[in-house]
C-alpha positions as CSV (number, residue, x, y, z in Angstrom):
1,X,-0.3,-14.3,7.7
2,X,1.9,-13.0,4.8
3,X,4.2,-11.4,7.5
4,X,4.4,-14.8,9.1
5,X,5.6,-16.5,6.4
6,X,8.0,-13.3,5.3
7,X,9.4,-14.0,9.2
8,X,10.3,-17.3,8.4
9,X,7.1,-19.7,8.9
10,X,6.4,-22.1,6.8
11,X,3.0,-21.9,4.2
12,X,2.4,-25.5,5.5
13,X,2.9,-25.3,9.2
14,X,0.5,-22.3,8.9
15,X,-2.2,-23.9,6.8
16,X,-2.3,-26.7,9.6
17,X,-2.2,-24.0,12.5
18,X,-4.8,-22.1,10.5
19,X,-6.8,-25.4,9.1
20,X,-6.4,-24.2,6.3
21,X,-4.6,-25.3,2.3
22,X,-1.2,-24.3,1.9
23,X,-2.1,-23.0,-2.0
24,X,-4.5,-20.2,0.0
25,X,-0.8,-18.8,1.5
26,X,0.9,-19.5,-1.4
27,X,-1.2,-17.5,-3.5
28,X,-1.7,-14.5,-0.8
29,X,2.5,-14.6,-0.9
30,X,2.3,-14.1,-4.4
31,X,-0.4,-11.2,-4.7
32,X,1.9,-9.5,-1.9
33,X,4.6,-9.6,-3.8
34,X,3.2,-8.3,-7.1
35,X,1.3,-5.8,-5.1
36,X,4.7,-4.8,-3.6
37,X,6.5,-4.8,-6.8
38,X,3.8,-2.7,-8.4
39,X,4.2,0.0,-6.0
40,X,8.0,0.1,-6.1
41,X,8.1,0.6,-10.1
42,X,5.2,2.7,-9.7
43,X,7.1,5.5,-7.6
44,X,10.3,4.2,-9.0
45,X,9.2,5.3,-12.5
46,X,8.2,8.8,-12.2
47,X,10.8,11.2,-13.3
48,X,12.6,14.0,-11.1
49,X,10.1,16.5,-12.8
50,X,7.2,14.2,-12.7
51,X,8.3,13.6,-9.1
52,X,8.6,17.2,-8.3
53,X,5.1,18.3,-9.9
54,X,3.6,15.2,-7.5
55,X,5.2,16.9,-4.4
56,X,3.8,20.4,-5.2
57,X,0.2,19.4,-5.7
58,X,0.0,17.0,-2.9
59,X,1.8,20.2,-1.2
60,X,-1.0,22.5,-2.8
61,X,-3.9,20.0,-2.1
62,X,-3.0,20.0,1.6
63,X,-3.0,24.0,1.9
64,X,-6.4,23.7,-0.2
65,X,-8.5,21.0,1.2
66,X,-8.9,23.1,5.3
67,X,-9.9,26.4,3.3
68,X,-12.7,23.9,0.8
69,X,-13.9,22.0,4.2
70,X,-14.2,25.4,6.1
71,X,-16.5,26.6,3.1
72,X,-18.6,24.0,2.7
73,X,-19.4,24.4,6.2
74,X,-17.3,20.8,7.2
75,X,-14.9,20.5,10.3
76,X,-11.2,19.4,9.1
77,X,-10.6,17.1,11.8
């Protein structure tokens, strides 16, 4: 419903369409946009080296995590 109203829709026309308050949109806008926000200065804010050590262990954890299922006796698909 957020995307609906990122599209163009109004909160109100939806809340009728939807039977339901306009406030419940308003405030699901809101929490996507602070949950988007968050996530942009989140990745935003690491530095190149902090960047760069994130890329090598998520590189490292995916070389890793086929040989740890394959011990413990669990299929990696």
């Amino acid at each position: 419903m957020v995307e609906l109203v990122v599209a163009g829709r109004k909160p109100g026309e939806l809340a009728k369409e939807f039977s339901c308050h306009k406030t419940i949109f308003l405030s699901w806008i809101r929490r996507a946009a602070a949950s988007l926000k968050s996530t942009a200065s989140a990745a935003q804010g690491l530095h190149a080296n902090e960047r760069a050590e994130l890329m090598a262990v998520r590189r490292e954890n995916r070389q890793i995590k086929p040989g740890a299922l394959a011990a413990e006796g669990v299929a990696p698909w």
